[in-house]
C-alpha positions as CSV (number, residue, x, y, z in Angstrom):
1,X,16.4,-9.9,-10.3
2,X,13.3,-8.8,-11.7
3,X,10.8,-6.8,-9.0
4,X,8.1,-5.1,-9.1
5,X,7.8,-2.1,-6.4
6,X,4.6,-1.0,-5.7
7,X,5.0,2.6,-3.9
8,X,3.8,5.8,-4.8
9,X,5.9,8.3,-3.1
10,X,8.3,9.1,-6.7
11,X,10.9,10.9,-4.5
12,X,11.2,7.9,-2.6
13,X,11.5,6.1,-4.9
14,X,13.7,7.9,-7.1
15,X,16.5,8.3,-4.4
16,X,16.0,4.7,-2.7
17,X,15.7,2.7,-6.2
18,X,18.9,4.3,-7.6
19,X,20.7,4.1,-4.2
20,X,19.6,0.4,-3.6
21,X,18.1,-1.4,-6.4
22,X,20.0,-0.1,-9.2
23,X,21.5,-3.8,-10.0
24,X,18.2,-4.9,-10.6
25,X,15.6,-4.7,-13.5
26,X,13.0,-2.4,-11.4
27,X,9.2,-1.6,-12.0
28,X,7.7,0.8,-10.1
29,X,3.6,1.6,-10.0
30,X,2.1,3.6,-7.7
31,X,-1.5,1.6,-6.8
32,X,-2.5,-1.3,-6.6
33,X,-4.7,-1.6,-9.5
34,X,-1.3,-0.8,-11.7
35,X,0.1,-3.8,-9.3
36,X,-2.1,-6.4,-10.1
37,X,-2.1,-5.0,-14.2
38,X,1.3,-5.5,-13.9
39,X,1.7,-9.2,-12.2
40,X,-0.9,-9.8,-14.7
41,X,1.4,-9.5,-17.5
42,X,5.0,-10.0,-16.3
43,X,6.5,-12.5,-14.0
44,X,8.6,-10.9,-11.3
45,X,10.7,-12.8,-9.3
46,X,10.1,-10.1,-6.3
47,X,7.4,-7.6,-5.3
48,X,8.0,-4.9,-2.8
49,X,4.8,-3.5,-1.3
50,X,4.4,-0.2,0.4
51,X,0.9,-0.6,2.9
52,X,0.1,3.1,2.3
53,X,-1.1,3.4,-1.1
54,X,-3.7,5.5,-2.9
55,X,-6.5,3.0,-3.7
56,X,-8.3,-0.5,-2.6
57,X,-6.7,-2.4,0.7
58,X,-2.9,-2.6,0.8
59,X,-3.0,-6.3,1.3
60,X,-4.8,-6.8,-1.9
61,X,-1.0,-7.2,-3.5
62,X,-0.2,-9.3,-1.2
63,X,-3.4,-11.7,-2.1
64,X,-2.6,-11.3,-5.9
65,X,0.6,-12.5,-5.7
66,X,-1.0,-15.8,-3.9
67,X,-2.6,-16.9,-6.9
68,X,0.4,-16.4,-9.4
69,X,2.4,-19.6,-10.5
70,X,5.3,-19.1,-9.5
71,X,4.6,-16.8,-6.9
72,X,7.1,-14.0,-6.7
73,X,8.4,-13.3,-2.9
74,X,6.4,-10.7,-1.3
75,X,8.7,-7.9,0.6
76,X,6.7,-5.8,3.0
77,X,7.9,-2.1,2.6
78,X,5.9,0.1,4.8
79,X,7.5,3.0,7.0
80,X,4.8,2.1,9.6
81,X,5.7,-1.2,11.8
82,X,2.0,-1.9,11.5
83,X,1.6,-1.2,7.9
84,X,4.5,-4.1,7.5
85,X,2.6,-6.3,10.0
86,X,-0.7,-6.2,8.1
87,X,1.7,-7.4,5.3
88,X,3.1,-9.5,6.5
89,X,0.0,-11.0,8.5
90,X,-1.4,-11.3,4.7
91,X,1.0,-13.3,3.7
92,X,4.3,-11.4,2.7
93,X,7.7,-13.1,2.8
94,X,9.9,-10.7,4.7
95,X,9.5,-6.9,5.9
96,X,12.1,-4.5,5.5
97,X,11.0,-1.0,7.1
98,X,11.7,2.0,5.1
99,X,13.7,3.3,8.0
100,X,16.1,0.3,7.3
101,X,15.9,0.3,3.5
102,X,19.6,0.5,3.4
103,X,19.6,-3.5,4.3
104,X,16.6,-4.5,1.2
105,X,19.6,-6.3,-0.6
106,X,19.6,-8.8,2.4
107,X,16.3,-8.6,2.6
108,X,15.6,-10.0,-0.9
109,X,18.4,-12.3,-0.3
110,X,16.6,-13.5,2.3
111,X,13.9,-14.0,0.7
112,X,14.8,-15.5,-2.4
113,X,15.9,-18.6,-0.7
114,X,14.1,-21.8,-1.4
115,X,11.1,-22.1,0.4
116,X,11.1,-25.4,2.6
């Protein structure tokens, strides 16, 4: 699966990515300006978005994505339960706390099923 992670804590990152999502071809940026550069020029099939980021509103991913054909699922990926609400409230697909990250393959699983 190709996914873009939009999260800019690198140790994070580093430790979680090659723990979790190493069976995957992985993009990490930190902001979402790199985000939206990004969906702008590569179709993921998943984007995983971290609510506390360094520039512009979180949910601003989360609106991107909405306007890309085909849409990538939209993972919520905050270690703040309201972080992943405000995601999610903005449209993501699924939430899977960092706390919990261990489950994210099930997660994505979840998420890549056919919308109905």
């Amino acid at each position: 699966m190709r996914i873009l992670w939009v999260e800019n804590h690198a140790v994070f990152v580093r430790m979680a990515g090659r723990q979790f999502l190493a069976g995957h071809d992985l993009t990490v940026v930190p902001s979402v300006s790199a985000a939206t550069a990004a969906l702008s020029e590569t179709a993921f099939d998943a984007v995983l978005v971290d609510y506390d980021l360094d520039d512009g509103k979180r949910t601003d991913v989360v609106a991107f994505t909405r306007q890309l054909d085909p849409r990538p699922r939209v993972l919520a990926v905050s270690a703040h339960d309201d972080g992943n609400a405000a995601l999610l409230a903005a449209g993501a697909d699924a939430a899977c706390p960092k706390t919990r990250f261990a489950a994210i393959a099930g997660v994505l699983q979840l998420a890549a099923a056919p919308r109905v």
